[in-house]
N, CA, C and O of each residue as an XYZ file, in Angstrom:
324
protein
N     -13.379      6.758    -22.571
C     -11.976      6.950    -22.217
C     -11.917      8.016    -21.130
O     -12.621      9.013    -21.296
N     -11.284      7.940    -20.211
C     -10.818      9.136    -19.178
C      -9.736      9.599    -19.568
O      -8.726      9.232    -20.170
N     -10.279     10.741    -18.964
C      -8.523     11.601    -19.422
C      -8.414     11.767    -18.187
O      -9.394     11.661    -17.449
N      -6.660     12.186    -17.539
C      -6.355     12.722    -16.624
C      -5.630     14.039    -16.909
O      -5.300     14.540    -17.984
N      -5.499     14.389    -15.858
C      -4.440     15.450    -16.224
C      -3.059     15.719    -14.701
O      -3.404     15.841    -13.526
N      -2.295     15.735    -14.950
C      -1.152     14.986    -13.245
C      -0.300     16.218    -13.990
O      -0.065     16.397    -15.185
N       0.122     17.108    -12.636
C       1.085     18.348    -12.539
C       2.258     17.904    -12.073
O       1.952     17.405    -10.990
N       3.365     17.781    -12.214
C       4.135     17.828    -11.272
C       5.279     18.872    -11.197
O       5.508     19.614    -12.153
N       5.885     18.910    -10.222
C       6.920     19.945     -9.685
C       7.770     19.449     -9.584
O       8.017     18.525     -8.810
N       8.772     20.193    -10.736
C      10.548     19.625    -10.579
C      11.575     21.226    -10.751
O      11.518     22.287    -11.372
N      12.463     20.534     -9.762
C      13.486     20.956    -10.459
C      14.411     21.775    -11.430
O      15.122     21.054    -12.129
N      14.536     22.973    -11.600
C      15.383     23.809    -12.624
C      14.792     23.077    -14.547
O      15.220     22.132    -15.208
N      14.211     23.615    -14.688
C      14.100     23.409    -15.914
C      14.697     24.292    -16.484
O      14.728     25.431    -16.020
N      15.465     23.864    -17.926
C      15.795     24.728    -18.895
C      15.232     25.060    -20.164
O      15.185     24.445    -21.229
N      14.911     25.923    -19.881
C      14.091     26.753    -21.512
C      13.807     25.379    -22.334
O      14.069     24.248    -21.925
N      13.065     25.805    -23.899
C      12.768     25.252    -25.076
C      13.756     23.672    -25.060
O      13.183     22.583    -25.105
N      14.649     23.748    -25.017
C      15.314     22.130    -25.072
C      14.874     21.405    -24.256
O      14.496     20.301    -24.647
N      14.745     21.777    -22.689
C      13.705     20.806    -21.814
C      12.568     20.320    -22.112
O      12.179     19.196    -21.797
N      11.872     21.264    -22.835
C      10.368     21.071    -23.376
C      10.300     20.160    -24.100
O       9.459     19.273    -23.955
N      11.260     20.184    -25.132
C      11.076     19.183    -26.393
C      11.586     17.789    -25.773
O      10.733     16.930    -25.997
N      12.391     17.413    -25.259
C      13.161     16.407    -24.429
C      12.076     16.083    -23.493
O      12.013     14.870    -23.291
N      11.355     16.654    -22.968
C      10.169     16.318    -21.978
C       9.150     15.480    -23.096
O       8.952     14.282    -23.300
N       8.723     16.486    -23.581
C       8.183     15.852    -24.514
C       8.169     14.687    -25.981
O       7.157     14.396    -26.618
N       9.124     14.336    -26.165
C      10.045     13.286    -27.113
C       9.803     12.004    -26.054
O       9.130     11.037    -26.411
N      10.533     12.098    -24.453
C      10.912     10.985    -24.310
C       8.985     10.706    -23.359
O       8.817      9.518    -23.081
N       7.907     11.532    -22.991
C       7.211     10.804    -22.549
C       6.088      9.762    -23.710
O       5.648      8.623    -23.555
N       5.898     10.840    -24.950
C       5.912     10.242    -26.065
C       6.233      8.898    -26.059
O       5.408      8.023    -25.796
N       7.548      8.663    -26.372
C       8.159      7.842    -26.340
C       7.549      6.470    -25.472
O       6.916      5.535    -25.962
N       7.914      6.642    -24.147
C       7.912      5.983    -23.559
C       6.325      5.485    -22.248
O       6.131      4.474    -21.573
N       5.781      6.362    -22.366
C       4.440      5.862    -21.949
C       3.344      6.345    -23.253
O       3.356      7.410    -23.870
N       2.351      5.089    -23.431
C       1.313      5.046    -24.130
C       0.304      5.526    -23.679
O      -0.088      5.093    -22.595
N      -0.496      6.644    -24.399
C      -1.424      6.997    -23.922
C      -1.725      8.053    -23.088
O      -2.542      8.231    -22.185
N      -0.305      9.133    -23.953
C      -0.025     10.456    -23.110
C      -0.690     11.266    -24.000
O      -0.654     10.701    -25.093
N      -1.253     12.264    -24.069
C      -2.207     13.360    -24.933
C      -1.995     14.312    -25.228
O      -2.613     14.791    -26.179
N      -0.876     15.154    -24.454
C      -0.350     16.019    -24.045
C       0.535     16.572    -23.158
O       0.413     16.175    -21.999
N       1.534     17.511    -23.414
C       2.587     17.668    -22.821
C       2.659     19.148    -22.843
O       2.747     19.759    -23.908
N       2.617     19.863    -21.445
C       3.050     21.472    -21.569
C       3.994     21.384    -20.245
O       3.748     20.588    -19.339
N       4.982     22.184    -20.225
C       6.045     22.455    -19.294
C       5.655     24.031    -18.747
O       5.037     24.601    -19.646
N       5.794     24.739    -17.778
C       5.777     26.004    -17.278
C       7.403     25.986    -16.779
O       7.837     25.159    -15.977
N       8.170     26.995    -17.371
C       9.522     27.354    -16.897
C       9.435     28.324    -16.167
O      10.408     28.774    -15.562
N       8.318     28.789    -16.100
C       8.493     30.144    -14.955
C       8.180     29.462    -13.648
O       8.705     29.944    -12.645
N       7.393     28.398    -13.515
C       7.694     27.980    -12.197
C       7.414     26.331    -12.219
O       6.590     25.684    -11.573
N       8.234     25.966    -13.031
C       8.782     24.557    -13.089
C       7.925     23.334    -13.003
O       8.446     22.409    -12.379
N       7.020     23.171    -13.370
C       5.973     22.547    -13.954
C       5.555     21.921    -15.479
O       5.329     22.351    -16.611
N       5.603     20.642    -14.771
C       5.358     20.037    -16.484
C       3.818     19.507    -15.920
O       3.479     19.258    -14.763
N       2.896     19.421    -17.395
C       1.345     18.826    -16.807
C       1.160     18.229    -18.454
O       1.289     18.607    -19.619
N       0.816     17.187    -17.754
C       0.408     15.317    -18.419
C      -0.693     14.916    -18.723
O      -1.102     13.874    -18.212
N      -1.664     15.800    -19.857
C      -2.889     15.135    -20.042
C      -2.530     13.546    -20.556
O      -1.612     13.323    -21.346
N      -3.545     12.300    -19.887
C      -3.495     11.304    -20.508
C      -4.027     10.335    -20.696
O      -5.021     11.050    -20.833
N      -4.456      9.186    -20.879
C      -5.686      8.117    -21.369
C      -4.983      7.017    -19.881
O      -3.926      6.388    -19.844
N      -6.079      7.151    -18.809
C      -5.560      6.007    -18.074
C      -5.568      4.287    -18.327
O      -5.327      3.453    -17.455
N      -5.860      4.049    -19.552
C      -5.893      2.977    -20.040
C      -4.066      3.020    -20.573
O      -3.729      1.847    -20.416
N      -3.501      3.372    -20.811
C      -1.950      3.366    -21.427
C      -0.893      4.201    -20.429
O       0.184      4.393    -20.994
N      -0.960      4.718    -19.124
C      -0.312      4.825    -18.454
C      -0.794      5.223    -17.205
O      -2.021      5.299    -17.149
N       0.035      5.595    -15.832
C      -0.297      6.169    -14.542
C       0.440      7.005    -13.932
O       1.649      7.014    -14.163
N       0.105      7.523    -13.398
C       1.113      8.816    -12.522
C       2.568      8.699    -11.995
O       3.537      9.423    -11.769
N       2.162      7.270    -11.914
C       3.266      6.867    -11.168
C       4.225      6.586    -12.293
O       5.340      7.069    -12.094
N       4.037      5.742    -13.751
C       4.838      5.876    -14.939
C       5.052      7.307    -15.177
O       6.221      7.442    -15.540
N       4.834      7.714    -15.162
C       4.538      9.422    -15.687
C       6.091     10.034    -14.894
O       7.135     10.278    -15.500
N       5.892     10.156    -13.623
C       6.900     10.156    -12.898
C       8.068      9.441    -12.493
O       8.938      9.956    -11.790
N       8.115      8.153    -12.960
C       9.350      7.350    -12.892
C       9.830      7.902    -14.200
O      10.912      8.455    -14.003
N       9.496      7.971    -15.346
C       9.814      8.359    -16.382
C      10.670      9.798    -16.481
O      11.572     10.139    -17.247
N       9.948     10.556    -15.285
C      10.735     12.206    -15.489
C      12.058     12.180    -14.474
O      12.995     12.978    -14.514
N      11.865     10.834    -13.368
C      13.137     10.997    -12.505
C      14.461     10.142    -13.533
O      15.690     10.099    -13.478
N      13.729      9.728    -14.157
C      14.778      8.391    -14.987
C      15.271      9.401    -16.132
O      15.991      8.853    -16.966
N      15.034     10.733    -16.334
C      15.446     11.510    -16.916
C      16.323     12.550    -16.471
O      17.118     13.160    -17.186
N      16.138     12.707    -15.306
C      17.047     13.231    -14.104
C      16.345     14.102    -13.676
O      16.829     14.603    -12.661
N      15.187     14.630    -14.054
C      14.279     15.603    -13.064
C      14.322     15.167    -11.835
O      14.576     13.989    -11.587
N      14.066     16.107    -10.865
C      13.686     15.568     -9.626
C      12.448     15.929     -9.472
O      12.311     17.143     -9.623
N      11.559     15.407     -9.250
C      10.132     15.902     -8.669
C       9.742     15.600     -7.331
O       9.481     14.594     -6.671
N       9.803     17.002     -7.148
C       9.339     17.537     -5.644
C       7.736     17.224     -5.654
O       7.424     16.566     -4.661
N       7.087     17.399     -6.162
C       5.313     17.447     -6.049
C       4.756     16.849     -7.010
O       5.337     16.698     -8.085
N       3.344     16.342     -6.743
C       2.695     15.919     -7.992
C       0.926     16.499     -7.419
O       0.524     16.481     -6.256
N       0.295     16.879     -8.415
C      -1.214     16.895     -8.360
C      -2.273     16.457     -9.594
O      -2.040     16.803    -10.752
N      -3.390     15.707     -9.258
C      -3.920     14.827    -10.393
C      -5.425     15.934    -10.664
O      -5.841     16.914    -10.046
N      -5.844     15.308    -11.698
C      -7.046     16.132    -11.785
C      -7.552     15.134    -12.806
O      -6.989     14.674    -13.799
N      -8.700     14.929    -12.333
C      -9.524     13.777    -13.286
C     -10.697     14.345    -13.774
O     -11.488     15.173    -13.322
N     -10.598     13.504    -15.127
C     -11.642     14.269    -16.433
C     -12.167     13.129    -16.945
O     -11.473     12.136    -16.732
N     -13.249     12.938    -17.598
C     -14.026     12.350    -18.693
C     -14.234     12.717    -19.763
O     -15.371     13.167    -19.902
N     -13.354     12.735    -21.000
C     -13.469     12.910    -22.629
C     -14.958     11.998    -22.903
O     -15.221     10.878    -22.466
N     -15.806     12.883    -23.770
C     -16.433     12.063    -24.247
C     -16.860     12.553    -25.984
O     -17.539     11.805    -26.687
């Protein structure tokens, strides 16, 4: 399995309720997410995840369809073994 890991840069986040809401709906809605951490000090959410059940590009339609805007994205590729 590969893991990835994809940063992206949005938008005004708000404290602890963003986090959980970030995290609920990618859950949710893409398979094969691993992990979810948000940085509110400088607006960053980062997406460990199994590229067999989603892609960067889901990853990110998912956070604009939430109303984030994301300004940036950066990937970083890993091998779980």
């Amino acid at each position: 399995m590969a893991k990835h890991s994809a940063y992206f840069s949005v938008r005004s986040l708000n404290g602890k309720h963003d986090l959980k809401r970030i995290k609920q709906e990618l859950d949710r809605t893409c398979d094969g997410v691993l992990s979810v951490s948000v940085g509110l000090g400088n607006n960053t959410i980062a997406v460990d995840f199994d590229d067999t059940g989603t892609t960067p590009q889901q990853l990110r339609g998912c956070l604009s369809g939430m109303g984030y805007s994301v300004t940036g994205a950066r990937m970083e590729y890993n091998t779980m073994q």
